[in-house]
Every structure is written in structure tokens, then in C-alpha cells.
C-alpha positions as CSV (number, residue, x, y, z in Angstrom):
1,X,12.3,22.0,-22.4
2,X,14.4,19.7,-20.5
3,X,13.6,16.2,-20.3
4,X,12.9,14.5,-16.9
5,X,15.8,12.6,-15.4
6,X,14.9,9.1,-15.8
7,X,15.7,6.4,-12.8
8,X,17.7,3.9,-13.6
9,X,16.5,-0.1,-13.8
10,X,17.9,-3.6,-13.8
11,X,17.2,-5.3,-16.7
12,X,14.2,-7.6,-16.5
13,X,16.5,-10.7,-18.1
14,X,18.0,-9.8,-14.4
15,X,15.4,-8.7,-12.2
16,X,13.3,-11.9,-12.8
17,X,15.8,-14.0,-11.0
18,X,15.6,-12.7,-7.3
19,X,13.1,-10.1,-5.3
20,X,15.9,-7.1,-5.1
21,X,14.9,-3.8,-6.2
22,X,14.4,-2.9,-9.7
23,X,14.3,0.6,-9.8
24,X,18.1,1.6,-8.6
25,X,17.3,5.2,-7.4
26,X,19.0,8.5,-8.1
27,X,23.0,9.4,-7.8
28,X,23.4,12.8,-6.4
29,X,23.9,14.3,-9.7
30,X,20.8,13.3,-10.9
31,X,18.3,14.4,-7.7
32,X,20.2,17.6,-8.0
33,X,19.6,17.9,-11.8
34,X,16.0,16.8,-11.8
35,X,15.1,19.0,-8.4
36,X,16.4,22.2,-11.0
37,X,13.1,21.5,-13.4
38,X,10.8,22.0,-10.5
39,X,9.7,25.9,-11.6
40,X,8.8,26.5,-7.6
41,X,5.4,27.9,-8.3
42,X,4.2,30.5,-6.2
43,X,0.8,28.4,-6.1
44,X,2.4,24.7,-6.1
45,X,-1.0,23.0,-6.9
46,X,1.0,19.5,-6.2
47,X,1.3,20.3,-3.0
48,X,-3.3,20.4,-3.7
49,X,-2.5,16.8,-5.1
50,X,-0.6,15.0,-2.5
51,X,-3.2,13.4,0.5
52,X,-0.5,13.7,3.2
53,X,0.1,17.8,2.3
54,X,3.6,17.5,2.0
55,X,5.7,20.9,0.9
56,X,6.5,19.6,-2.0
57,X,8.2,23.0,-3.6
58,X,10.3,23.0,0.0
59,X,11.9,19.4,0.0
60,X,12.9,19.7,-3.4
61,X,14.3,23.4,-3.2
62,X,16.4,21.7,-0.5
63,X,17.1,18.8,-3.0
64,X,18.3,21.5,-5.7
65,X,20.8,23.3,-3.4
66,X,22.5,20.1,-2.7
67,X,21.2,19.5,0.7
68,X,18.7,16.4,0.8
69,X,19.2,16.1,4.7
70,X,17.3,18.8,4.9
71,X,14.8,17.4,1.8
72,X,14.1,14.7,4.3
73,X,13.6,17.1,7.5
74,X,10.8,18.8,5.6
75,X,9.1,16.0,4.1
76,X,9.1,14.0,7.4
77,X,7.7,17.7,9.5
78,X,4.5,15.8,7.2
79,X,5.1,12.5,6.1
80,X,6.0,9.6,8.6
81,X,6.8,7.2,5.4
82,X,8.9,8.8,3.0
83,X,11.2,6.5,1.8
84,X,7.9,4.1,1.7
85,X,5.7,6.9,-0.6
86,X,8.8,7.6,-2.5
87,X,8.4,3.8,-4.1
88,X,4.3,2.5,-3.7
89,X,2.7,5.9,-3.7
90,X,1.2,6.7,-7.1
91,X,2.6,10.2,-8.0
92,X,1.5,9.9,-11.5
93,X,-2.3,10.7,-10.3
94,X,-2.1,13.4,-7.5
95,X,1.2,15.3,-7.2
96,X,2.7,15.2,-10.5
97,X,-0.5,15.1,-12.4
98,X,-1.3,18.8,-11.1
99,X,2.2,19.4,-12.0
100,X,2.7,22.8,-14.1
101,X,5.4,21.4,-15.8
102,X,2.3,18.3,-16.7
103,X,0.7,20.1,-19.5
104,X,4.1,21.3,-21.0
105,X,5.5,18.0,-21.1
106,X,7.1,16.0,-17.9
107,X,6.2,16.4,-15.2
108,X,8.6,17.0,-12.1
109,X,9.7,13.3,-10.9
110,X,8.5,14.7,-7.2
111,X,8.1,10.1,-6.2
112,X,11.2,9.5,-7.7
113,X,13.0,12.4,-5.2
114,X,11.3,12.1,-2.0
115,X,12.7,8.5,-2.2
116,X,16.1,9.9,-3.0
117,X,16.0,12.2,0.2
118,X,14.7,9.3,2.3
119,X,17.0,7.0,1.3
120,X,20.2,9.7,1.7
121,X,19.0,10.4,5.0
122,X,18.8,6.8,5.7
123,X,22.1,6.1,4.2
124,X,23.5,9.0,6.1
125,X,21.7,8.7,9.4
126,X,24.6,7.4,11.9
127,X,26.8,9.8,10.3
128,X,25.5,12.7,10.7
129,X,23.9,11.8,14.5
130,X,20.9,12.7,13.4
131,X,18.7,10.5,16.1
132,X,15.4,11.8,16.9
133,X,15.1,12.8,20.4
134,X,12.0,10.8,22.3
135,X,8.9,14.0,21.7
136,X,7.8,15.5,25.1
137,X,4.1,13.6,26.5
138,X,1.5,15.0,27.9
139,X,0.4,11.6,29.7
140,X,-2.7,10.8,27.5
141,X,-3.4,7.0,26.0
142,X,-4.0,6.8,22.6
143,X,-4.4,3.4,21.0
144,X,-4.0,2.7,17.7
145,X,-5.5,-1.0,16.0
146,X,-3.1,-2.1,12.8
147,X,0.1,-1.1,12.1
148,X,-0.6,-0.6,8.1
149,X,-0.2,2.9,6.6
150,X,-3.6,4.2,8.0
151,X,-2.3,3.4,11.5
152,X,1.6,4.1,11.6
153,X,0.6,7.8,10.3
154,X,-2.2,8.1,12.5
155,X,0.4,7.0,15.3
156,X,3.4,9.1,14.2
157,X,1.1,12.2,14.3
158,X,-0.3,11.6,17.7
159,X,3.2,11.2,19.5
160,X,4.5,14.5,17.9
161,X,1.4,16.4,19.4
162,X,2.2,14.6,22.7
163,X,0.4,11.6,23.1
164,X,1.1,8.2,24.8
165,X,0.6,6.3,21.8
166,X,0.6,2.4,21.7
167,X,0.3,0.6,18.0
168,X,-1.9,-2.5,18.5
169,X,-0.5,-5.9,15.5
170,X,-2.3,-9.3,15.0
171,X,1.2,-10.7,13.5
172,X,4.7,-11.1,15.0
173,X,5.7,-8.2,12.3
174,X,4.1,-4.5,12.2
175,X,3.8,-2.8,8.8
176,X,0.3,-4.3,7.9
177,X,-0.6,-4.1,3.7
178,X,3.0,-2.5,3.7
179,X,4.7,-6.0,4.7
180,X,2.6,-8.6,3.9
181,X,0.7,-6.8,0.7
182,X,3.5,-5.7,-1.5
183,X,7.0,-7.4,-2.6
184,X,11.0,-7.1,-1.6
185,X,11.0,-5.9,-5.7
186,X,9.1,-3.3,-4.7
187,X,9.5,-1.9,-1.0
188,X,12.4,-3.9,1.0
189,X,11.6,-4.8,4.1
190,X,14.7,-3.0,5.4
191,X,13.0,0.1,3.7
192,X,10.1,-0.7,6.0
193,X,11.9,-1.5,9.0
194,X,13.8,1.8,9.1
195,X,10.9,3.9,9.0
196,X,9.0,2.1,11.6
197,X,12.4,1.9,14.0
198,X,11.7,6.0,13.9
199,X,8.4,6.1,14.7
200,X,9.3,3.7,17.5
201,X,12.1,6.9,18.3
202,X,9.9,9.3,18.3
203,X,8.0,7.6,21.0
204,X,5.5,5.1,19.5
205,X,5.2,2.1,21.2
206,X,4.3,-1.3,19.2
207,X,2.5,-4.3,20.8
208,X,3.0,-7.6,18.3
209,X,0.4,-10.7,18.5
210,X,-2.0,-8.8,19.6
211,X,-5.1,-9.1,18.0
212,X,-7.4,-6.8,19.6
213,X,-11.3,-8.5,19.2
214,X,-9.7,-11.7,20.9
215,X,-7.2,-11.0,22.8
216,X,-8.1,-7.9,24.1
217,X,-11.3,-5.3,23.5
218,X,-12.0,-1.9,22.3
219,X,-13.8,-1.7,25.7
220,X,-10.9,-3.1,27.4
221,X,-8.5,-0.7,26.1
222,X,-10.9,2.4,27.6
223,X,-10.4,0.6,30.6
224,X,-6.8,0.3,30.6
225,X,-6.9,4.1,30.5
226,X,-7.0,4.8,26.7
227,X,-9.1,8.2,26.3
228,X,-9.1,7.5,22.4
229,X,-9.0,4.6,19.2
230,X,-8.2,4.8,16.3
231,X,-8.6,2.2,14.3
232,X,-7.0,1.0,10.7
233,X,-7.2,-2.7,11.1
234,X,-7.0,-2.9,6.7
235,X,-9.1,-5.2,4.0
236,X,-7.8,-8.5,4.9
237,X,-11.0,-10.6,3.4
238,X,-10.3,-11.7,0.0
239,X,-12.8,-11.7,-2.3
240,X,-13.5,-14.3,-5.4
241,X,-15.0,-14.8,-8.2
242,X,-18.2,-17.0,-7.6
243,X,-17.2,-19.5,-10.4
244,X,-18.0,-23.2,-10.5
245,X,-13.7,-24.8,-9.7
246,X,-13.1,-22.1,-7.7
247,X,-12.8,-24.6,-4.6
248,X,-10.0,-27.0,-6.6
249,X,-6.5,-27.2,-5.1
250,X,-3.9,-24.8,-6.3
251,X,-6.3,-22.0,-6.6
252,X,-5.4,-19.4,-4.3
253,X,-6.3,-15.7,-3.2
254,X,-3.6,-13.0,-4.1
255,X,-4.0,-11.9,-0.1
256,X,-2.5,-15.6,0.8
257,X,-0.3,-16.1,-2.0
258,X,1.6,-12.8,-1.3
259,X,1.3,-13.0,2.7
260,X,3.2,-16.3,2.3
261,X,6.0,-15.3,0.1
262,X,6.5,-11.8,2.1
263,X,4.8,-11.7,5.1
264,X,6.5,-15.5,6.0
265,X,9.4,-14.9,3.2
266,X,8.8,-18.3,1.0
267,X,10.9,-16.8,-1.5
268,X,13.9,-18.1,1.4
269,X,13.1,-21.4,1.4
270,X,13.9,-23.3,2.7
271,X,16.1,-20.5,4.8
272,X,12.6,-20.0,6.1
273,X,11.1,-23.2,6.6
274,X,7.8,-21.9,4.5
275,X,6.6,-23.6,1.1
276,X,4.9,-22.8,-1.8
277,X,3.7,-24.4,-4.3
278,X,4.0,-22.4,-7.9
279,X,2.9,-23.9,-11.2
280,X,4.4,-24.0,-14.2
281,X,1.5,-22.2,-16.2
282,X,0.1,-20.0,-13.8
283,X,-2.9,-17.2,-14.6
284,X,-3.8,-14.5,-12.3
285,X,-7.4,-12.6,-12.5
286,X,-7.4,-8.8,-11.9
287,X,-6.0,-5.7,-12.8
288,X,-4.8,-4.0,-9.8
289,X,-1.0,-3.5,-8.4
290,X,-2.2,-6.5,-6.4
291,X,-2.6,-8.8,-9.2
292,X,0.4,-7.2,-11.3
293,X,2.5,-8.1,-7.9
294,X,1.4,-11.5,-7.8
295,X,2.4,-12.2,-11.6
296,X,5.3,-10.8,-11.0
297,X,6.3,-12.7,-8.0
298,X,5.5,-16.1,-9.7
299,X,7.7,-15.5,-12.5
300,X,10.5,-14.9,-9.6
301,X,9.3,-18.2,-8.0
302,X,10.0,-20.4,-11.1
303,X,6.7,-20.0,-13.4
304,X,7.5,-20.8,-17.2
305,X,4.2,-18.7,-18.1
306,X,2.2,-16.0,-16.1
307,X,-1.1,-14.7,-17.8
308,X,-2.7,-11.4,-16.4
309,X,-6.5,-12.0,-17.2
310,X,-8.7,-8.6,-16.9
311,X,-12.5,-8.6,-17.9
312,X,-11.4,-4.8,-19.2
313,X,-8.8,-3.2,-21.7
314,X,-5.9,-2.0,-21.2
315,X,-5.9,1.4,-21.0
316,X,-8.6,0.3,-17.4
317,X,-6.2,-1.0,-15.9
318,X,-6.0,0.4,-12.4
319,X,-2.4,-0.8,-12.0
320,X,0.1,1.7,-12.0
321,X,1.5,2.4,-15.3
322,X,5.1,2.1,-14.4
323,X,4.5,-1.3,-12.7
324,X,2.7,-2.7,-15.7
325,X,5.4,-2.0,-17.8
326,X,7.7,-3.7,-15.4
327,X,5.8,-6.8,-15.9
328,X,5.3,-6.7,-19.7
329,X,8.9,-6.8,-19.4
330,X,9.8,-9.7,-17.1
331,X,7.4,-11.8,-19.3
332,X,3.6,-11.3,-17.8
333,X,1.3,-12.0,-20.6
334,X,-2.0,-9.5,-20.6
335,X,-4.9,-11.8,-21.5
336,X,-7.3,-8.3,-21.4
337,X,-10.9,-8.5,-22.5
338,X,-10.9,-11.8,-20.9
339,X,-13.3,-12.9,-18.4
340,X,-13.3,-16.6,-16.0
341,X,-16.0,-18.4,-15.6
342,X,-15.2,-21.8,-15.0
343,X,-11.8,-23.9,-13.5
344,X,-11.7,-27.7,-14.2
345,X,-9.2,-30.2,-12.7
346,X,-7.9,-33.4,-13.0
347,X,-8.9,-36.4,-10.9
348,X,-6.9,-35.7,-7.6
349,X,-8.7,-32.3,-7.5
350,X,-6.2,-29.8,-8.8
351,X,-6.9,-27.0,-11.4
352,X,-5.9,-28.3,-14.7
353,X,-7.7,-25.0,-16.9
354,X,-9.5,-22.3,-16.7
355,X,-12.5,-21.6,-19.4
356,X,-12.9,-17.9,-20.0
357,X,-15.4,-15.8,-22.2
358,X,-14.4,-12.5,-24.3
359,X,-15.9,-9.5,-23.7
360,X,-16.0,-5.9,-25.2
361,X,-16.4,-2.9,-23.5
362,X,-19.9,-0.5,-23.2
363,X,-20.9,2.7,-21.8
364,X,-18.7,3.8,-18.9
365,X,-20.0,2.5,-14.9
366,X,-19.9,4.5,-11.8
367,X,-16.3,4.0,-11.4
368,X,-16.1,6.3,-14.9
369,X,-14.5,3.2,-16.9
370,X,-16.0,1.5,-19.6
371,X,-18.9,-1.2,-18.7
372,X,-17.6,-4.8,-20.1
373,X,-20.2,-6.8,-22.1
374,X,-19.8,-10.6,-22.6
375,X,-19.4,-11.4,-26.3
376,X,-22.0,-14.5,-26.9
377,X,-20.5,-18.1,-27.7
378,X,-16.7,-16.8,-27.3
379,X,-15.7,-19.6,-24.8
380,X,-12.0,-21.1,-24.8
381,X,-9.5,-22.1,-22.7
382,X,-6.6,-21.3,-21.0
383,X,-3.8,-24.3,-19.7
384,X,-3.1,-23.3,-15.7
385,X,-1.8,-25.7,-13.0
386,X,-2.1,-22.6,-10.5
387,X,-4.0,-20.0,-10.6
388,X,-4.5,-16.3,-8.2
389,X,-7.6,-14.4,-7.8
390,X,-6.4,-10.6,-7.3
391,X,-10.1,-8.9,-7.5
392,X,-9.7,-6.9,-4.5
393,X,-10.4,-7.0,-0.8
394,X,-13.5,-6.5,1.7
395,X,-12.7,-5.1,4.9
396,X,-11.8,-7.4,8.1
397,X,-14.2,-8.3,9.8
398,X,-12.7,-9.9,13.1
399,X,-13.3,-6.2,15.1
400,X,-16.2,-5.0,14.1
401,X,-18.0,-7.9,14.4
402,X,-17.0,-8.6,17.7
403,X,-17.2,-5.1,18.9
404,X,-20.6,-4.0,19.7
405,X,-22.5,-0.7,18.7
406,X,-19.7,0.0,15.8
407,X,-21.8,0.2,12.6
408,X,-21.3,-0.9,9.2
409,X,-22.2,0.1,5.8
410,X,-23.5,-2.6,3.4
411,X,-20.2,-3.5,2.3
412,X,-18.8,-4.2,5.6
413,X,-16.9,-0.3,5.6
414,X,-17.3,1.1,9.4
415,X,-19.0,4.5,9.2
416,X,-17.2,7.4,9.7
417,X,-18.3,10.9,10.3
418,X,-16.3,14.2,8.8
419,X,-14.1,13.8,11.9
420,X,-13.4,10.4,11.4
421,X,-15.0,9.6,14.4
422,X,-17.5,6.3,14.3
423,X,-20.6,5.4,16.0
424,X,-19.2,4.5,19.2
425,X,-17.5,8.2,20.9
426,X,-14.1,8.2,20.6
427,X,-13.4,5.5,18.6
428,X,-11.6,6.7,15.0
429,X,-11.3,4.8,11.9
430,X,-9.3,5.4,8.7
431,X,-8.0,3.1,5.8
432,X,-9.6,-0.1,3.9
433,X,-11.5,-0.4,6.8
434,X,-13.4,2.2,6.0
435,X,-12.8,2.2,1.8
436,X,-9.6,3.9,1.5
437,X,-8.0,2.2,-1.7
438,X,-4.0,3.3,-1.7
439,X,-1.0,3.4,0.5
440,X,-1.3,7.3,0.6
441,X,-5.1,7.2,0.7
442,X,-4.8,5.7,4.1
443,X,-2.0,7.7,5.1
444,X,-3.9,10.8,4.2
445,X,-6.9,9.8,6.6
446,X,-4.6,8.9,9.2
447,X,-3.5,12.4,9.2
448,X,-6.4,13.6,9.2
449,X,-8.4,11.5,12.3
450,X,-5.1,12.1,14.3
451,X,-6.0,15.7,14.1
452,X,-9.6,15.3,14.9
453,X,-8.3,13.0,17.3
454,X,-6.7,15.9,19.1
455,X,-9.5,18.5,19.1
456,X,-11.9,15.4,20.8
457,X,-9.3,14.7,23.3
458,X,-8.9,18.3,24.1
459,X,-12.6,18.7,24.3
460,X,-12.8,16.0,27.0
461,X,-8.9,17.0,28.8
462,X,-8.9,20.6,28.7
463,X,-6.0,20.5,31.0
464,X,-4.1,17.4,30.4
465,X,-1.3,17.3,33.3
């Protein structure tokens, strides 16, 4: 059987050195070669795997007969973020997992060429005049809160069914988790900026600095003649670890550590008048894409030692396989069965180590991985002049709190219905903010509130003029 085509990398001796790309993309040859594995099943079960129901068998029949222009025009008649899901979603476990080809061996590379017909189409957009034409309206207000995957999908959707649609930002940039969450190395902010230049085509309009709770709210909106919310506004509330040191200077969340170096771009200082400190020995706790992103970045920034410390093995780790590879690579040390439970500093109050405990792992937990035990009297520790706490997010509070009558769960999640709708009519929710965990996870339920969207706003404007 033939192999899959593999994508071709910088080396990491390179790639450690500055925040371009690492994974170079497809040539021509290659897309078309790979896009001649797919079997184009009658009953394409990855098409059952992907969240935002692309046609996956379509885009890459169009990839195979050497036209990705129109690969790209069928993945965008789904996807508003192509060139985005072709490099942060994780293929591996939805789409190519269900994969036919799976079971037999590799699977189709179906991330690796929807970013090759994004990027073509990208690449060949002036040339081939392909601007999108402004979609007709039908002269309803819909408003969308956050511009982060949940929202911009949400947003794209509603403007192609004919809706006035206005994208509501807190920050002077859009692109929410998508700019501020994840590095250049891994989505380009000229990546991001194309694909959010044609939503703005197709119709949607953004509003910056706008932080809707404060500035303006959800009430306020109704007033201004909105007939529907959604809202995506993320999981910007870091959460820690509840250790004795975890106060000391130098120890930071990953959320601030990342949103300064891409967010405000301290990785261009002092181009961009934005400073960061980064240690020399630097440890990171957690196992996510989050965490592996933040070692990552401080070995870019000038760390002589990164250590990835996760209280489980490494076959738990929730990171994507590909990225933790990547990392191994560049020179991220896994310190896995490895728990914190205390920081120390010197004198002036900055960390100077980290104590940690070893643990082994149990019976599996909810979550279906293996339960991690402490193992008694196995104390040491670990050298760190800076260290990042990467243990996930809560939800953001600043709406909901201020907004009255929209109810919470016990995590801080706003509750949803099966139509997305939450406690307050006509008022949607999708994302974080109401315990989505991926890129295309909130893309998906963007999708799917815009439609329910629709049907509630048809309900109450049978005949919109």
C-alpha cells in the first residue's frame, strides 16, 4: 500500500532560532500524489469525524485532478477557516481516525491538504480575481461577542444566510484563542489575517475595543436593534495550581506568557516596545498543546533548559502527537510522572526551584485516562528561575457576571440548551465559554447555533423585509 506523503520540516537545530513555520507545506506534486490515496468511499465516514461537516471526499477529488482552487471552493461552502484547520485542528482524532485507509495502515493526510488548498488559493487569490462578492442581506442584526473560532464561524455562517452581522473584540486585534493562544511557529498571523479579511468580504463587520459587559450590554445591543447574540467570549481565566510559591515573581500563567509574546509580539522586541522576561532554566506544568507551545516558545526566547512537567505518562498526554514530537526535538525535556507541589525563591522574591513528588498511575478517571497516585517520600527538586503553569482555562467571567438572568453551571460554563440557546431568549453561546475544548470544537458549535440561530430568528421575522 502506498505510503502517505509526508510534509516537509525545518530542522529543529533551525526552527529553534526564530517563530517561522516549521512544517513547510505541500508542493503541487505532493497534494496531487497524496489526494490519489484517498479511496473516495461511497460512505466517507471522515466526513462523520470532522465537527464543521466538511466534504471531505469532494475537496480532495478536486485536489487529485489538479485543481485545488476548487479544493478550497468546497471546503470554504463549510469551513470559514481553512487554512487555520489545515494547521491547529487535530485530524489525527476525528477525520483521519475514521479514515478507511486507518486500519490498513495511513491514513489519508486530509489536515495536511486542506491547508495545501487554503494556502494555493491564498497564494493565488489576486490572480485569479477571485474576490468574494459582499452576500445579499435581508436587514436583520445579529451580534456576535469574541472573535475566536466559536465566533468568526458563527459570524461567517450568519452573513451567508443573510444577516447583518457585527463581530463584537475586547482587544485592538480579532482572532481571539487563534491570536493570542497559539504561536507564529504554528499559525502565522498573516494566516490568520487572510481569513478574517474574507469574512470581513463576505460582509461581516468587526468592532475592536469593545468589550461588551463594560462598554456596552447584552441588553444594549437588543436595543440597538439586534434581534439575536451569540456569544463565544472563550476561557480566558487561567487556572493554577494551589501550591505554597505559587505567588513568587517569575511565575507566570501560560494565558499571559503567550498573550505577551503573540498577542503583543515580545518575540519583536524591542521592534515592539513589549518585554519579557525568560529564565535560563525554565519548567512548564501541563500536558496540553498550551503547555507544549509555551516550552516551545521559551526555547525560541533564549531558555538554555525547558522541562515539560506532567503528573501523568506519556502516552496521557493530551498534546497533539505531532507537536510533541516537535518539541522533543527542539530540546523540551518531558519530566512525566512528575507532580509540583511547592516553589521556593531567593531573598528578593523570585522562584529559585520547584520541589515536585513522583507519582504512578491507577485505575482510569472519568476522563478514561489513568488516575495518578503520589508515590510516598519521593520528593526532589528541580533548578527553575521561571516557571509557566499551562493546566488549562475556566471560562471568562467578565459577561456573564455582569449580565443578568444568564446562568451558570458550577464550573462557571453558561448553559446551553440543544439549540444552543441560553437562559435568557435569544441569546446563543458556543466555545470555552460553554466547555468546548479545541479550535474545531468551537468552530463546530458555532456552526451549529448559527443554524439554530436562523430557525429562532425566522420564528420571530417570518417575513423579514
Amino acid at each position: 500500500m502506498q505510503k502517505r506523503v509526508k510534509m516537509a520540516e525545518r530542522p529543529a537545530s533551525e526552527r529553534i532560532k526564530d517563530f517561522r513555520q516549521v512544517n513547510l507545506g505541500y508542493t503541487n506534486e505532493q497534494a496531487v500524489e497524496e489526494a490519489k490515496r484517498c479511496l473516495q468511499c461511497k460512505k466517507p465516514f471522515c466526513v462523520d469525524g470532522c465537527p464543521v461537516e466538511i466534504d471531505i471526499p469532494g475537496f480532495i477529488k478536486a485536489i487529485a485532478a489538479g485543481n485545488p482552487l476548487k479544493a478550497a471552493a468546497v471546503l470554504k461552502q463549510k469551513n470559514n477557516l481553512p487554512a487555520i484547520c489545515g494547521r491547529v485542528c487535530p485530524q489525527e482524532e476525528q477525520c483521519e481516525i475514521k479514515c478507511i485507509l486507518h486500519s490498513k495502515g495511513e491514513p489519508i493526510g486530509i489536515g495536511n491538504l486542506e491547508r495545501f488548498a487554503a494556502d494555493f488559493e491564498k497564494e493565488h487569490y489576486a490572480k485569479n480575481n477571485r474576490h468574494t462578492a459582499l452576500m445579499p442581506k435581508n436587514g436583520i442584526k445579529v451580534a456576535v461577542i469574541g472573535s475566536g473560532p466559536a465566533g468568526l464561524t458563527c459570524a461567517g455562517d450568519l452573513v451567508k444566510m443573510g444577516y447583518l452581522v457585527t463581530v463584537y473584540e475586547s482587544l485592538h486585534k480579532s482572532g481571539g484563542v487563534l491570536r493570542y493562544g497559539i504561536p507564529e511557529f504554528r499559525l502565522p498571523d498573516d494566516i490568520l489575517d487572510y481569513e478574517i479579511e474574507n469574512l470581513a468580504k463576505l460582509g461581516v463587520n468587526i468592532s475592536l475595543n469593545t468589550l461588551v459587559g463594560r462598554t456596552k450590554s447584552v441588553a444594549e445591543l437588543f436595543d440597538e436593534g439586534y434581534k439575536a447574540v451569540f456569544i463565544g467570549t472563550g476561557a480566558g481565566l487561567p487556572n493554577f495550581l494551589g501550591v505554597p510559591g505559587e505567588n513568587l515573581n517569575h511565575v507566570y500563567s501560560a494565558n499571559e506568557f503567550l498573550v505577551r509574546v503573540n498577542l503583543m509580539r515580545a518575540f519583536e522586541f524591542p521592534l515592539y516596545d513589549t518585554p519579557i522576561y525568560v529564565g535560563g532554566h525554565v519548567v512548564v506544568i501541563g500536558g496540553g498543546n498550551t503547555a507544549i507551545d509555551a516550552a516551545r516558545t521559551a526555547l525560541r526566547l533564549g531558555a538554555e533548559e525547558v522541562n515539560l512537567v506532567y503528573r501523568r505518562s506519556e502516552q496521557e498526554l493530551p498534546a497533539r502527537r505531532e507537536e510533541v514530537v516537535h518539541a522533543q526535538e527542539e530540546g523540551v525535556r518531558l519530566r512525566l510522572l512528575t507532580n509540583p507541589v511547592k516553589f521556593s525563591g531567593d531573598e528578593n522574591g523570585f522562584v529559585k526551584e520547584m520541589e515536585c513528588v513522583k507519582m504512578e498511575l491507577g485505575d482510569p478517571d472519568s476522563s478514561g485516562r489513568r488516575r495518578p497516585k503520589l508515590i510516598q517520600n519521593s520528593n526532589f527538586t528541580i533548578r527553575t528561575d521561571m516557571a509557566i503553569i499551562a493546566i488549562g482555562l475556566s471560562p471568562n467571567p467578565v459577561l456573564p457576571s455582569l449580565t443578568e438572568k444568564l446562568e451558570r453551571d458550577d464550573e462557571g460554563h453558561l448553559k446551553i440548551d440543544d439549540k444552543y440557546m441560553t437562559s435568557i431568549k435569544g441569546v446563543f453561546a458556543g466555545g470555552d465559554i460553554v466547555g468546548g475544548e479545541t479550535v474545531i470544537q468551537a468552530m463546530g458549535m458555532g456552526k451549529k447555533a448559527a443554524r439554530s440561530m436562523n430557525e429562532y430568528l425566522k420564528e420571530i421575522n417570518p417575513k423579514p423585509s
